[in-house]
N, C-alpha and C positions, 0 to 999 in steps of 0.2 A: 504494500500500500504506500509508503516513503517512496519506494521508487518513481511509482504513479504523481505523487503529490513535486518530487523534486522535477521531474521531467515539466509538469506544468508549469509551476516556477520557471523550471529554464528560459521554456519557451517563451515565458511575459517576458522576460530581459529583452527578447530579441525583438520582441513586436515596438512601434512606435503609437503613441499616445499625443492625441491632438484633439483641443476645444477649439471648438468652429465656430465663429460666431456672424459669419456673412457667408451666402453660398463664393465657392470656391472648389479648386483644385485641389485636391488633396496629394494626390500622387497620378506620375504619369504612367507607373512599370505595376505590371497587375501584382496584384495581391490579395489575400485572404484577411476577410475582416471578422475579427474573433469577438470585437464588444462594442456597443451606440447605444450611448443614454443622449434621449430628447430633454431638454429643458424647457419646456413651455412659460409667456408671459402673461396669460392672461387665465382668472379662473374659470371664466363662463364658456371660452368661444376655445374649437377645437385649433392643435399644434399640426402643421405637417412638415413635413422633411424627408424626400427622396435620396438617395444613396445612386448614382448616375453609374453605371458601368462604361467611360472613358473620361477625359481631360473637357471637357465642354458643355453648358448647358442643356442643349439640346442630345446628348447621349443618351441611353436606352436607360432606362429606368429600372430598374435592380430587386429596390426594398421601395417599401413605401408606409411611411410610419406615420400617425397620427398618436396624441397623446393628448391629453385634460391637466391644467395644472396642478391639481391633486392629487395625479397618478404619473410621475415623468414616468415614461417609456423606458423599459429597458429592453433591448430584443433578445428574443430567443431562437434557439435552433442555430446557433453559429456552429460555424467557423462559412464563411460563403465567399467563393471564388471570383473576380472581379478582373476579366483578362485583360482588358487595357487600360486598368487604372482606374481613380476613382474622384470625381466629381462630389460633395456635397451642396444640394441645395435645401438650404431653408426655405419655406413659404409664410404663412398666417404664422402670427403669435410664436415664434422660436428662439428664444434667447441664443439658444444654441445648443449644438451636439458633441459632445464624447464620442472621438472614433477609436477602436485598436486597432491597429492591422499589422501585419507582417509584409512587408513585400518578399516577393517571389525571388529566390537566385537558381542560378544556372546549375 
């Protein structure tokens, strides 16, 4: 079970960690995204924030997350492959997101 628990460990060393607080690029070279907590700003009216599979607005859309200010999002069901990179847009009410991901090497 240590084994299992140091291996995960490891592996967070290697991922990068980034609050996103305007849509943006996150990364150009694909990668696997392991964790995204939504920060929503308003209590009444719904959050969204798509997760873009490439470097530009207009890329294919990936995840698609909506959250309540009561309840920030955290997503489930990771780790998810992202082959040319990764795009975050904000929409309605998003302070901002928590991305992890690891990029991909050779």
């Amino acid at each position: 079970m240590f084994d299992c628990m140091k291996a995960c460990l490891d592996l967070s060393k290697l991922c990068a960690t980034e609050y996103v607080t305007s849509s943006r690029m996150v990364t150009t070279k694909p990668c696997w995204i392991f964790d995204i907590v939504i920060s929503p700003t308003d209590a009444d009216n719904k959050s969204i924030a798509y997760m873009r599979n490439g470097e530009i607005a207009t890329s294919d859309i990936l995840m698609n997350f909506s959250a309540r200010y009561s309840h920030p999002l955290q997503a489930a069901c990771l780790p998810m492959y992202f082959n040319k990179g990764l795009y975050v847009e904000l929409n309605t009410n998003v302070v901002g997101v928590t991305v992890q991901y690891l990029i991909e090497t050779d």
